[in-house]
N, CA, C, O and CB atoms as a CASP TS submission, in Angstrom:
PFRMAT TS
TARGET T0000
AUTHOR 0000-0000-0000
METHOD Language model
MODEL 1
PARENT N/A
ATOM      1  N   UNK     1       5.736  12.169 -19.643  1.00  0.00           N
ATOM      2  CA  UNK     1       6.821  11.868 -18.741  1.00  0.00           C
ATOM      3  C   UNK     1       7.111  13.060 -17.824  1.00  0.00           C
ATOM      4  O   UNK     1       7.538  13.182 -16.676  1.00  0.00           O
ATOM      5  CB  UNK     1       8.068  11.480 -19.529  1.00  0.00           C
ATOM      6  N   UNK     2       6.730  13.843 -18.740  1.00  0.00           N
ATOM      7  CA  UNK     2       7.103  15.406 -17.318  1.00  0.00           C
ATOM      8  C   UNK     2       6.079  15.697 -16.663  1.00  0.00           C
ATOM      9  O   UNK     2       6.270  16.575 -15.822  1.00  0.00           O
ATOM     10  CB  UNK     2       7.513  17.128 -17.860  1.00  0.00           C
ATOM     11  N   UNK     3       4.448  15.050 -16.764  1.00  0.00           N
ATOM     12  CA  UNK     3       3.843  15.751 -16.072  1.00  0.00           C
ATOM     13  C   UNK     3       3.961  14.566 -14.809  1.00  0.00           C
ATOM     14  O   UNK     3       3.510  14.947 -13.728  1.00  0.00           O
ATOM     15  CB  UNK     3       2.443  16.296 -16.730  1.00  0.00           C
ATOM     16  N   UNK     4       4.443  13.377 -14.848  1.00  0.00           N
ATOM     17  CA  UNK     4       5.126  11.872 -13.677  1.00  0.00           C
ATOM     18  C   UNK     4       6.042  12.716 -12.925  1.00  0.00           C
ATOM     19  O   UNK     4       5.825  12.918 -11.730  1.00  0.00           O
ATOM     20  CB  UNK     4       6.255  10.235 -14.557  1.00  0.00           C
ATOM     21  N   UNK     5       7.171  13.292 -13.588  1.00  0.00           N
ATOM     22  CA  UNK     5       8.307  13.927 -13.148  1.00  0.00           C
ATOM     23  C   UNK     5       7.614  15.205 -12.286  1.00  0.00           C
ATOM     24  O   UNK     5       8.056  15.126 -11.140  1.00  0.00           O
ATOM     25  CB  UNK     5       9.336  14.346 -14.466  1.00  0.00           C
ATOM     26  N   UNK     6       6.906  16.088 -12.380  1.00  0.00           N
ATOM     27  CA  UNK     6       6.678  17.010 -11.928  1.00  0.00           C
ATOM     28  C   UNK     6       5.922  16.488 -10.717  1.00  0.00           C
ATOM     29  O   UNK     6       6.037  17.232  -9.743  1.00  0.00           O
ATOM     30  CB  UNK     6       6.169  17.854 -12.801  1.00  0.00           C
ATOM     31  N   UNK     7       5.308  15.594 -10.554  1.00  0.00           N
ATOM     32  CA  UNK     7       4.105  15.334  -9.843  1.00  0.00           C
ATOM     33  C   UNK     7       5.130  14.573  -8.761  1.00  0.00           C
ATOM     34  O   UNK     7       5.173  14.966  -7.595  1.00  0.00           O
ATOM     35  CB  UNK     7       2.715  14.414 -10.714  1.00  0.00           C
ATOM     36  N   UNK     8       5.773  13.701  -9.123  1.00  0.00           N
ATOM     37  CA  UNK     8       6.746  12.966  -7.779  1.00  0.00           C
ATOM     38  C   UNK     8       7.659  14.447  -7.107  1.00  0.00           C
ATOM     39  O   UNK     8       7.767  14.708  -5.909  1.00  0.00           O
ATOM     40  CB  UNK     8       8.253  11.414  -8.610  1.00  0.00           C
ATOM     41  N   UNK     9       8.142  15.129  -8.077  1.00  0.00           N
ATOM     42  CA  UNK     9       8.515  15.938  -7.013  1.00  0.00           C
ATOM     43  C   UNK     9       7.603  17.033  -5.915  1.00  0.00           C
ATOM     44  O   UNK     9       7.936  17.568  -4.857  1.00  0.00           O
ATOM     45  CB  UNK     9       9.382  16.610  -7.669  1.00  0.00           C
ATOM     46  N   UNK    10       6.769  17.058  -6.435  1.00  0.00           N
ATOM     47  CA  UNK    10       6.155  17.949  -6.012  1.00  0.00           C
ATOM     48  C   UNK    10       5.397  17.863  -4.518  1.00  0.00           C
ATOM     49  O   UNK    10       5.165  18.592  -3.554  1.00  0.00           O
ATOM     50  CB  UNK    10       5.420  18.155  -7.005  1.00  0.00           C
ATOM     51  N   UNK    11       5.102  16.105  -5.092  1.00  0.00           N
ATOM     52  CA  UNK    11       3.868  15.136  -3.579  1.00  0.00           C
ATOM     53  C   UNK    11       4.748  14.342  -3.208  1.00  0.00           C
ATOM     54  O   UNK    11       4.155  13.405  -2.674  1.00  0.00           O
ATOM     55  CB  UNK    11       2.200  13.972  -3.988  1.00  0.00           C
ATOM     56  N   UNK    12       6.257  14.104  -3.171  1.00  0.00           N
ATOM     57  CA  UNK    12       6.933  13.032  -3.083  1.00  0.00           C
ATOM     58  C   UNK    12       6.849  12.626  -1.442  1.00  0.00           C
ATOM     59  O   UNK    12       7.141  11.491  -1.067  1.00  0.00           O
ATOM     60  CB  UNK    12       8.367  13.293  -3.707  1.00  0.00           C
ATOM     61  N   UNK    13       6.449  13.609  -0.581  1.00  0.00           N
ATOM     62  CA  UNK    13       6.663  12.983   1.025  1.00  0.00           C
ATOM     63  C   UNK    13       4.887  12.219   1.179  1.00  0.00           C
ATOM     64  O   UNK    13       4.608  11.175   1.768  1.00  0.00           O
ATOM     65  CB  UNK    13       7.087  14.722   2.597  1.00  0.00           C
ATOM     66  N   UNK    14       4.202  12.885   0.650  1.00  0.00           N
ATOM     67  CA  UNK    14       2.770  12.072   0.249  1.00  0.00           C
ATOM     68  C   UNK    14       2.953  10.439  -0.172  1.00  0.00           C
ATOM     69  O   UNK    14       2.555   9.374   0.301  1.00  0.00           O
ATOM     70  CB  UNK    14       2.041  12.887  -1.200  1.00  0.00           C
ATOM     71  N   UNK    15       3.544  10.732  -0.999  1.00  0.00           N
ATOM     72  CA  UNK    15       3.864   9.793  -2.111  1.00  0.00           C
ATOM     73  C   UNK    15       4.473   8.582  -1.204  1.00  0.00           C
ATOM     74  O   UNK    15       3.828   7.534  -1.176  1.00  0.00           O
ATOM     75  CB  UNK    15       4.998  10.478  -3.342  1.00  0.00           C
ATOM     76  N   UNK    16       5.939   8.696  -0.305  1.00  0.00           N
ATOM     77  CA  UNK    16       6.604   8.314   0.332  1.00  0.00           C
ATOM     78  C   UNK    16       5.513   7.605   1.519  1.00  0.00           C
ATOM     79  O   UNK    16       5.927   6.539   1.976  1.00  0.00           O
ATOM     80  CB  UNK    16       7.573   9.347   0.571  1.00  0.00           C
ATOM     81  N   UNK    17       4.561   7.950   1.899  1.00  0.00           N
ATOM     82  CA  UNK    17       4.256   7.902   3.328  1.00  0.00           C
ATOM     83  C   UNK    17       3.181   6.479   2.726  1.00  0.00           C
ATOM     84  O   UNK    17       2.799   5.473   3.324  1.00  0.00           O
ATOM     85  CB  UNK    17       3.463   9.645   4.241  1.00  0.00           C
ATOM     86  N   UNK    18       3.001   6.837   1.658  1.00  0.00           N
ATOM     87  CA  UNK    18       1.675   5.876   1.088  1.00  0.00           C
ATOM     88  C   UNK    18       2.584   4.779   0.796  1.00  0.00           C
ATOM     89  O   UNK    18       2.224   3.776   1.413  1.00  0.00           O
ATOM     90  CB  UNK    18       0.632   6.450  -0.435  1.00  0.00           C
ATOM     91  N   UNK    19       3.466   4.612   0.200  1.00  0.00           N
ATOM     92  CA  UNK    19       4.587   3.431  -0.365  1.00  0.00           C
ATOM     93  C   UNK    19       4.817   2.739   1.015  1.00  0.00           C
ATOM     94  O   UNK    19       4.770   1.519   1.172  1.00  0.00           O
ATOM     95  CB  UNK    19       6.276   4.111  -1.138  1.00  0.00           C
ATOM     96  N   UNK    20       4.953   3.228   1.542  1.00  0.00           N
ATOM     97  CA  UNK    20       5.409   2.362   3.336  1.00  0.00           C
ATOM     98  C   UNK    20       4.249   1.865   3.607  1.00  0.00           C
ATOM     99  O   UNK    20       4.298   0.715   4.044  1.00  0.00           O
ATOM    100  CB  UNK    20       5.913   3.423   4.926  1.00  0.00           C
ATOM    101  N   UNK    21       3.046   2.400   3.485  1.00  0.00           N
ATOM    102  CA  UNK    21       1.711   1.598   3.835  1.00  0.00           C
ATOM    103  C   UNK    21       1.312   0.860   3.002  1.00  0.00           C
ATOM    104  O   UNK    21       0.345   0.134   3.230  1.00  0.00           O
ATOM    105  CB  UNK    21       0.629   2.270   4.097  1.00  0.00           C
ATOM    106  N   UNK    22       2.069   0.858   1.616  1.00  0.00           N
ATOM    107  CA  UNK    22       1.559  -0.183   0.616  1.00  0.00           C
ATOM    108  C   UNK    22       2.497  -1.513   1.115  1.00  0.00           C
ATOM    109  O   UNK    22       1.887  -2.575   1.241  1.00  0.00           O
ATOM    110  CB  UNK    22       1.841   0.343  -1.187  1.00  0.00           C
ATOM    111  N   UNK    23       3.828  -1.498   1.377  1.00  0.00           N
ATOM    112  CA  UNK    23       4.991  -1.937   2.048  1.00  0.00           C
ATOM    113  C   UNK    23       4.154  -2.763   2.485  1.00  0.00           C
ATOM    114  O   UNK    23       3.475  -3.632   1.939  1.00  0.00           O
ATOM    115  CB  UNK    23       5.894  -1.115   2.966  1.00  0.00           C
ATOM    116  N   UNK    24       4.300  -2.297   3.869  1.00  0.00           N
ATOM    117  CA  UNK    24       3.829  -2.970   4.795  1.00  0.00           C
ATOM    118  C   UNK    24       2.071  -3.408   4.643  1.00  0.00           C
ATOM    119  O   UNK    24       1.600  -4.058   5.577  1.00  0.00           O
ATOM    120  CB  UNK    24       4.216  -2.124   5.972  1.00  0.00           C
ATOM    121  N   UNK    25       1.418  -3.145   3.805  1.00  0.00           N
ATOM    122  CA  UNK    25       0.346  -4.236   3.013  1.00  0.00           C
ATOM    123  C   UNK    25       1.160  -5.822   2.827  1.00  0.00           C
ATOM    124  O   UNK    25       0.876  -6.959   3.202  1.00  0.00           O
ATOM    125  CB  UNK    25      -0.089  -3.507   1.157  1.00  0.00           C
ATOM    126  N   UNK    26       2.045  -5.358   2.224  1.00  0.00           N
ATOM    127  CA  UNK    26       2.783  -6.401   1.377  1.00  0.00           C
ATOM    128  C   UNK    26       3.408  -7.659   2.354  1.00  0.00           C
ATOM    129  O   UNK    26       3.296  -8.883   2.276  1.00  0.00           O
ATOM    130  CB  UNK    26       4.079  -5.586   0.529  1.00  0.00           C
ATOM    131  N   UNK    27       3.944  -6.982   3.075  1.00  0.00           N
ATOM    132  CA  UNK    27       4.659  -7.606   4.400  1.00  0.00           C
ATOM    133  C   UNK    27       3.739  -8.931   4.639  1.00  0.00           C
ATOM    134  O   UNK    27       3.960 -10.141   4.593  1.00  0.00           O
ATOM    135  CB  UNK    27       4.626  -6.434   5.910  1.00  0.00           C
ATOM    136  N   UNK    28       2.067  -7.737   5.048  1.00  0.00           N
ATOM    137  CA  UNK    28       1.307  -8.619   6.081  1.00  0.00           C
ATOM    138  C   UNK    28       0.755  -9.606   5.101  1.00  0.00           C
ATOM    139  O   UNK    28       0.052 -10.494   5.583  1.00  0.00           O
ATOM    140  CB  UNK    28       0.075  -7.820   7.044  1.00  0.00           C
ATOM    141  N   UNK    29       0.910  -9.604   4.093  1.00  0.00           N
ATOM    142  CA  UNK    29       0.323 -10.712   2.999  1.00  0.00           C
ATOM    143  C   UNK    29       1.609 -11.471   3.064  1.00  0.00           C
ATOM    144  O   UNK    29       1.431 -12.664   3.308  1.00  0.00           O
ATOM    145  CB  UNK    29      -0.180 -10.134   1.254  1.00  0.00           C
ATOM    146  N   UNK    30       2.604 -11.184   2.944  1.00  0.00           N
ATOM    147  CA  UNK    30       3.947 -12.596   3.139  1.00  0.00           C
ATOM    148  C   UNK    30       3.941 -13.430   4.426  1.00  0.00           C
ATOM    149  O   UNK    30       4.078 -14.649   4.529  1.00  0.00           O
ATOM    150  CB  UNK    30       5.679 -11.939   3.212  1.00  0.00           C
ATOM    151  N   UNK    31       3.745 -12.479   5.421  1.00  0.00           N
ATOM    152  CA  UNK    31       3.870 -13.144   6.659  1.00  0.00           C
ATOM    153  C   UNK    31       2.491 -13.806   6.896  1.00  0.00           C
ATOM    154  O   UNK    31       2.573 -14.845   7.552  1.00  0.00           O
ATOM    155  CB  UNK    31       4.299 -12.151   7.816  1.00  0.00           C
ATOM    156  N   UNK    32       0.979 -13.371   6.436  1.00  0.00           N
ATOM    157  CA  UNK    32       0.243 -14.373   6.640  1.00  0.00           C
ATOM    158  C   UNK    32       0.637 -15.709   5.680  1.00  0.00           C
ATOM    159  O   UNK    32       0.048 -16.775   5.860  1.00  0.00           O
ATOM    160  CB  UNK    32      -1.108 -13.856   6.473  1.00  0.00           C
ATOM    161  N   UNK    33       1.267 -15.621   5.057  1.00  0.00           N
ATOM    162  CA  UNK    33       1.384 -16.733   3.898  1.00  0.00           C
ATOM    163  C   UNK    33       2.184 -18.200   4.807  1.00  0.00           C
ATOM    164  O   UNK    33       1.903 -19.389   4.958  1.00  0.00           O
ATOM    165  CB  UNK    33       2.597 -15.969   2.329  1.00  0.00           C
ATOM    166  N   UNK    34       3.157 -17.386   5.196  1.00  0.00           N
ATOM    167  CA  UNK    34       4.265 -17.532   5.857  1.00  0.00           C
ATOM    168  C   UNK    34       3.764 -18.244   7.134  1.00  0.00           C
ATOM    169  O   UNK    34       4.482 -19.215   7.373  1.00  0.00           O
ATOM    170  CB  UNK    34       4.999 -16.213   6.044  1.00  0.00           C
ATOM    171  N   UNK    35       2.533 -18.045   8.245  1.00  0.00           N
ATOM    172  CA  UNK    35       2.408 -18.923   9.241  1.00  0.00           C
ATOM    173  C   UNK    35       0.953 -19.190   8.874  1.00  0.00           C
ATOM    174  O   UNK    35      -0.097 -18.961   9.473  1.00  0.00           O
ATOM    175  CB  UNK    35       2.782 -18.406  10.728  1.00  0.00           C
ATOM    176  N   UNK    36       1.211 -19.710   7.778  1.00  0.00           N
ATOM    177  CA  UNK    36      -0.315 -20.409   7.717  1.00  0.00           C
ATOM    178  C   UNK    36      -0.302 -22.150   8.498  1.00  0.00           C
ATOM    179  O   UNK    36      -1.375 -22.600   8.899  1.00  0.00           O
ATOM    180  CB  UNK    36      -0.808 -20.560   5.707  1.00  0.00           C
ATOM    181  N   UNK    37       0.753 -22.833   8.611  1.00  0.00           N
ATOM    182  CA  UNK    37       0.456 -24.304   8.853  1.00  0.00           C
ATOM    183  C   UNK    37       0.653 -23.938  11.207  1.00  0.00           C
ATOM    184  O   UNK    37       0.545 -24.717  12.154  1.00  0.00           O
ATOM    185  CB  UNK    37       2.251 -25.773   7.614  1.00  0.00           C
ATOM    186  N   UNK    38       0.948 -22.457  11.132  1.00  0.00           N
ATOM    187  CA  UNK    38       0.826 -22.570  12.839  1.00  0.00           C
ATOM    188  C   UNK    38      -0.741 -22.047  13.357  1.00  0.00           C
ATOM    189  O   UNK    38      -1.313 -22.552  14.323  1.00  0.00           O
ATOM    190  CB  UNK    38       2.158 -21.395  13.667  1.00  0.00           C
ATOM    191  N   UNK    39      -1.248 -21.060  12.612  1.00  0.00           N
ATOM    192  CA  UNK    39      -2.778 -20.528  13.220  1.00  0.00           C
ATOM    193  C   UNK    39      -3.818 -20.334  11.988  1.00  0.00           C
ATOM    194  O   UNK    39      -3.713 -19.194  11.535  1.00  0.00           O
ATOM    195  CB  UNK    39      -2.635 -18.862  14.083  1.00  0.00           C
ATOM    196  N   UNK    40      -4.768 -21.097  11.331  1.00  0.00           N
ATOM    197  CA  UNK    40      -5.110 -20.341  10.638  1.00  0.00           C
ATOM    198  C   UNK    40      -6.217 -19.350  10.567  1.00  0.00           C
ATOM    199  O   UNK    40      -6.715 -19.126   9.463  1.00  0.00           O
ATOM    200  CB  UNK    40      -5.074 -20.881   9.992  1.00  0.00           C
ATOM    201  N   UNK    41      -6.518 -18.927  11.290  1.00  0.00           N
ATOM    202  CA  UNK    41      -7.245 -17.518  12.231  1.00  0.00           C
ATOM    203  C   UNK    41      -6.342 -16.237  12.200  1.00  0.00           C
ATOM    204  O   UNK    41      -6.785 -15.115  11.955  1.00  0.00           O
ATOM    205  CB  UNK    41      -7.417 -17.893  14.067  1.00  0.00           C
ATOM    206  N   UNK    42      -5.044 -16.518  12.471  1.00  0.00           N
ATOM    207  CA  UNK    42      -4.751 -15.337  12.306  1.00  0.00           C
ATOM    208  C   UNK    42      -3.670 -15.401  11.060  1.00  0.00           C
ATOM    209  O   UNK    42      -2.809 -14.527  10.963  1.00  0.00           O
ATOM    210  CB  UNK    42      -4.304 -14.742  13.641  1.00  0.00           C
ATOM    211  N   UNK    43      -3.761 -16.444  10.145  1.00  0.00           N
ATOM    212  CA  UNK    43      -3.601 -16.341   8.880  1.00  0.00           C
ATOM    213  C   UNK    43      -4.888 -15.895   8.011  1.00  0.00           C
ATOM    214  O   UNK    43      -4.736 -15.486   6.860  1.00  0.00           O
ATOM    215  CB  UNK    43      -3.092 -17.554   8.512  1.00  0.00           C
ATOM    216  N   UNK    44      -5.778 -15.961   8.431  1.00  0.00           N
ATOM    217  CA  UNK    44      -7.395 -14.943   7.464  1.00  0.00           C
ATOM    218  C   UNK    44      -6.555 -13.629   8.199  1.00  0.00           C
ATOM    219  O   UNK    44      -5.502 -13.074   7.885  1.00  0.00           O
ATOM    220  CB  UNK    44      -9.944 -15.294   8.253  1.00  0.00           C
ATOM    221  N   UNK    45      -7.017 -13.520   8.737  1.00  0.00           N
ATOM    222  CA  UNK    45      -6.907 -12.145   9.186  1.00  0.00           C
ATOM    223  C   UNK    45      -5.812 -10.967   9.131  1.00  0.00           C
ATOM    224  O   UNK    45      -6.115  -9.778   9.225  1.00  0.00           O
ATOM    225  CB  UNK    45      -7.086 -12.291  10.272  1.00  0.00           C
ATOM    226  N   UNK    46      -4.241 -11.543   8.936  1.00  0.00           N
ATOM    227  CA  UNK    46      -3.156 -11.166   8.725  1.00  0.00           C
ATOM    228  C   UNK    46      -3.515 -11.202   6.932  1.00  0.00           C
ATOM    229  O   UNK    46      -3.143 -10.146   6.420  1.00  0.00           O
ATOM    230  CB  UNK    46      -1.946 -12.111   9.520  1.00  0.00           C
ATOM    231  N   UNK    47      -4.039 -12.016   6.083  1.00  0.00           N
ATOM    232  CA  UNK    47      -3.952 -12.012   4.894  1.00  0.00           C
ATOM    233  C   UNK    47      -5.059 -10.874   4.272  1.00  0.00           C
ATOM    234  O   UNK    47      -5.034 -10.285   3.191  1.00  0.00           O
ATOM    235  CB  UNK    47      -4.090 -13.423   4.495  1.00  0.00           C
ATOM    236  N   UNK    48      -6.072 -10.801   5.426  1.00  0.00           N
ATOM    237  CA  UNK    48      -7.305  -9.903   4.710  1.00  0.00           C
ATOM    238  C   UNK    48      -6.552  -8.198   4.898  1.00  0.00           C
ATOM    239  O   UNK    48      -6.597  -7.275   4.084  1.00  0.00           O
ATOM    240  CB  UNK    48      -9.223 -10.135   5.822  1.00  0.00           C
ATOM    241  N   UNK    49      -6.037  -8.222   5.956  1.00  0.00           N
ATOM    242  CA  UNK    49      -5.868  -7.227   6.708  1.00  0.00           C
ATOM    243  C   UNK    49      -4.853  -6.750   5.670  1.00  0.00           C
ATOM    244  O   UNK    49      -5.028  -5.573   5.354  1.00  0.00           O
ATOM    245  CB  UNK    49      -5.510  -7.468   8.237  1.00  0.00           C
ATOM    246  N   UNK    50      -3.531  -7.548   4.879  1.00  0.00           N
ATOM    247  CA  UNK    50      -2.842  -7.109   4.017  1.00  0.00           C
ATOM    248  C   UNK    50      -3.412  -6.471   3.022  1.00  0.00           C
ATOM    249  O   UNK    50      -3.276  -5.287   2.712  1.00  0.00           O
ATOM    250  CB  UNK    50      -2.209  -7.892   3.663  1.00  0.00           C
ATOM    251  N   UNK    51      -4.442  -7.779   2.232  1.00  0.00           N
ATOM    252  CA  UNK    51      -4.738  -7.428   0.850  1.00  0.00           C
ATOM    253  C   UNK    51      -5.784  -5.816   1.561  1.00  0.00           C
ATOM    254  O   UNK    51      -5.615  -4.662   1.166  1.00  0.00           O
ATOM    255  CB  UNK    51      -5.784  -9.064  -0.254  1.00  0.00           C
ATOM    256  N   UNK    52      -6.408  -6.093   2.230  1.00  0.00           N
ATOM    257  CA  UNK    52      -7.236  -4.425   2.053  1.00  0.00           C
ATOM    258  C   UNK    52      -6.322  -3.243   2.191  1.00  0.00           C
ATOM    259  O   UNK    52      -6.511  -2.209   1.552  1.00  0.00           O
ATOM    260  CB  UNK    52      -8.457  -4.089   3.338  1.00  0.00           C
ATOM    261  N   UNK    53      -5.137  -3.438   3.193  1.00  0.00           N
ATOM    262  CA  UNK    53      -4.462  -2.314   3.202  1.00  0.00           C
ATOM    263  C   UNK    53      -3.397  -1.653   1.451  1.00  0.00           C
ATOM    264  O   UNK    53      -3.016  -0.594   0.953  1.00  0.00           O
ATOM    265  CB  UNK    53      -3.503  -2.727   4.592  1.00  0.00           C
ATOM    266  N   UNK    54      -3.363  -3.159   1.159  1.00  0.00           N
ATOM    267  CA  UNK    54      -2.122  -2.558   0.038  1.00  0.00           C
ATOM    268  C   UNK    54      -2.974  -2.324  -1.237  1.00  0.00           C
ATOM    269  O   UNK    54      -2.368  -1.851  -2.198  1.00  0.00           O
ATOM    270  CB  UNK    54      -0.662  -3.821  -0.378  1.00  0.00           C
ATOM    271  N   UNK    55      -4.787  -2.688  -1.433  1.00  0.00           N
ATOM    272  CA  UNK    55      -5.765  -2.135  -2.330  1.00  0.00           C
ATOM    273  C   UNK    55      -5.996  -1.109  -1.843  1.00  0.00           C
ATOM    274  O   UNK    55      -6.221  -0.238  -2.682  1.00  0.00           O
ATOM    275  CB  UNK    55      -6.890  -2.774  -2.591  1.00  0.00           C
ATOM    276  N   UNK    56      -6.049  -0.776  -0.780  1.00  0.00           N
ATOM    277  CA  UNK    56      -6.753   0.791  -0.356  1.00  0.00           C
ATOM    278  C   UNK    56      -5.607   2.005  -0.643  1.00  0.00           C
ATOM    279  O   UNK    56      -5.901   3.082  -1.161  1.00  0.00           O
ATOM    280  CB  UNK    56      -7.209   0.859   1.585  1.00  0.00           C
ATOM    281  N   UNK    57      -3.980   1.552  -0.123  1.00  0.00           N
ATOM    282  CA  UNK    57      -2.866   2.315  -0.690  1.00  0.00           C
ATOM    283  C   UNK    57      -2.777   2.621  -1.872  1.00  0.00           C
ATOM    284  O   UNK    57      -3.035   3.743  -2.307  1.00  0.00           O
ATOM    285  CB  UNK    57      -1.858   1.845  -0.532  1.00  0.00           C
ATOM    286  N   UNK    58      -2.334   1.490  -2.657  1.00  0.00           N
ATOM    287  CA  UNK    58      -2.139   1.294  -4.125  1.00  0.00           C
ATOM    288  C   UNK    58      -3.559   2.548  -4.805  1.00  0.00           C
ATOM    289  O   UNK    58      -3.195   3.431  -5.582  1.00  0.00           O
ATOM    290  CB  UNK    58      -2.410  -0.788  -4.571  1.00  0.00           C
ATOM    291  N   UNK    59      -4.801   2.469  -4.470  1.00  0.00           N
ATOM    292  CA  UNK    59      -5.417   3.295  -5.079  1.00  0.00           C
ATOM    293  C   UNK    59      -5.621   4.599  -4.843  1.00  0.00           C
ATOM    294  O   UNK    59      -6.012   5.305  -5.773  1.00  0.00           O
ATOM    295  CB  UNK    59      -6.232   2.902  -5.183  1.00  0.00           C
ATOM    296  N   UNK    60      -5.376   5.196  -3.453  1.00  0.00           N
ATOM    297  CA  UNK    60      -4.961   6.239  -2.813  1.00  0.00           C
ATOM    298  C   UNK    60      -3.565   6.641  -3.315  1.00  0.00           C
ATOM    299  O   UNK    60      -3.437   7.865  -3.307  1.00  0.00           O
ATOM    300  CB  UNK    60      -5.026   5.972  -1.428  1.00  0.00           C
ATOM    301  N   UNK    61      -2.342   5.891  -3.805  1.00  0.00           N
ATOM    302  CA  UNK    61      -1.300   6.434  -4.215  1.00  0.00           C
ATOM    303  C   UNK    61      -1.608   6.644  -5.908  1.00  0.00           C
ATOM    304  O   UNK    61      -1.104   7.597  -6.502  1.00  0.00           O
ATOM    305  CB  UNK    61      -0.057   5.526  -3.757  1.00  0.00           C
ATOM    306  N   UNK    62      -2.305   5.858  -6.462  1.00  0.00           N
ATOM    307  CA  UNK    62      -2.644   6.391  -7.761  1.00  0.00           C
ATOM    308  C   UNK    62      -3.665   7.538  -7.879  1.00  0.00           C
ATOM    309  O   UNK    62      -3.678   7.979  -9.028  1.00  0.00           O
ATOM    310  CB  UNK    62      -3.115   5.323  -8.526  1.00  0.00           C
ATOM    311  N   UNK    63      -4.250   7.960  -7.315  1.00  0.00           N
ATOM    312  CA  UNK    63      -5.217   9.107  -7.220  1.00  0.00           C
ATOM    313  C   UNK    63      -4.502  10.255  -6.781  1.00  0.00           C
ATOM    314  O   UNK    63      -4.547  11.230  -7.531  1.00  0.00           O
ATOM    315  CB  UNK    63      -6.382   8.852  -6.280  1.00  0.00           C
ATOM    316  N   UNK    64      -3.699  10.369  -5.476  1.00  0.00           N
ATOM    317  CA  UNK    64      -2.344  11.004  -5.382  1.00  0.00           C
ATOM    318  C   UNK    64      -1.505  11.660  -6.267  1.00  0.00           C
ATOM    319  O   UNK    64      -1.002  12.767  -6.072  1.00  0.00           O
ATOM    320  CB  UNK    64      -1.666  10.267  -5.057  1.00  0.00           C
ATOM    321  N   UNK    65      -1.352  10.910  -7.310  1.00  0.00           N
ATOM    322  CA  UNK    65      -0.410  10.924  -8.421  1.00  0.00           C
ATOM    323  C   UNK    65      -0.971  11.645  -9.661  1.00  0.00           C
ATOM    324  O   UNK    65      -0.417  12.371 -10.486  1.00  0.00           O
ATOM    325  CB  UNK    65      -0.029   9.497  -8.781  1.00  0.00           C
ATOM    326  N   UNK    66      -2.073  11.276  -9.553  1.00  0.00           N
ATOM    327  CA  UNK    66      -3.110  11.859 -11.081  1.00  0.00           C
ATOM    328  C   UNK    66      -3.552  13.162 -10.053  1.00  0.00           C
ATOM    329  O   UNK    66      -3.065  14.203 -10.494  1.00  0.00           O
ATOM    330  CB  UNK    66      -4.968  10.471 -11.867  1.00  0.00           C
ATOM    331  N   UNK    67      -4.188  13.334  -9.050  1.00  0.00           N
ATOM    332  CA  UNK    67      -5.026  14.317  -8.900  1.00  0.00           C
ATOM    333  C   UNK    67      -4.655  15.234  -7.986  1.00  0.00           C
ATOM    334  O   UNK    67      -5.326  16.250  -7.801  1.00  0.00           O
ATOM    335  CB  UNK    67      -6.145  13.900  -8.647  1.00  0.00           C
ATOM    336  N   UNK    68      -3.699  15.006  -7.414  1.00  0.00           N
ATOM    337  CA  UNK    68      -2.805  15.870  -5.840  1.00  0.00           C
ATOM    338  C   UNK    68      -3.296  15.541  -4.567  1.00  0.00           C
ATOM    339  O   UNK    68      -3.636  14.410  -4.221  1.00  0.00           O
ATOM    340  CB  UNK    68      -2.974  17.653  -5.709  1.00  0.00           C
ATOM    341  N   UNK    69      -3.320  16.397  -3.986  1.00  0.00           N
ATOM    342  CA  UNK    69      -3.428  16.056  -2.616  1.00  0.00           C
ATOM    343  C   UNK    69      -5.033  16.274  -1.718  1.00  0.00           C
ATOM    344  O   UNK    69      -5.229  15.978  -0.539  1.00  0.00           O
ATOM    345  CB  UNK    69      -2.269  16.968  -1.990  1.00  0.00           C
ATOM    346  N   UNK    70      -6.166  16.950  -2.815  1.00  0.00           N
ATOM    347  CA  UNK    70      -7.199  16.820  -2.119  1.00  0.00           C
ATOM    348  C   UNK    70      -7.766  15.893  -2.620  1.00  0.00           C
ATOM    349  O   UNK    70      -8.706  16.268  -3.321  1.00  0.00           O
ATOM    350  CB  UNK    70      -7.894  17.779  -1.968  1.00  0.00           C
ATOM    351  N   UNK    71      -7.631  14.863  -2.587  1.00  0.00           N
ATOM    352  CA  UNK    71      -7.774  13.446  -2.875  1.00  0.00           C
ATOM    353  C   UNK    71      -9.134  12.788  -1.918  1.00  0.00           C
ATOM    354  O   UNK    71      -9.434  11.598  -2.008  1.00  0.00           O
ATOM    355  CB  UNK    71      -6.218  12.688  -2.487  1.00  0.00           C
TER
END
């Protein structure tokens, strides 16, 4: 638990900057969900474009977390 604790404080604006890009992963996967019956072209593409961004975050913020910042 202290070496979690030590590590958020330490990378927390790292940490911070990656959570907003996981965020907004998240977003673009609701909102493709969300106008799927108006385009579905740019429902693939709003949905791919999510899921790769918030897999590529999510594992960049866990590597972050375990290993620091020369990641």
């Amino acid at each position: 638990m202290n070496f979690i604790q030590r590590s958020i404080e330490l990378k927390w604006p790292l940490l911070l900057f990656e959570v907003i890009f996981l965020i907004a992963g998240v977003v673009l996967i609701v909102s493709g969900i969300k106008i799927r019956k108006k385009s579905t072209i740019v429902t693939i593409i709003s949905i791919t474009i999510g899921i790769l961004t918030a897999l590529l975050f999510s594992y960049s913020l866990l590597w972050t977390l375990i290993f620091g910042y020369n990641s």
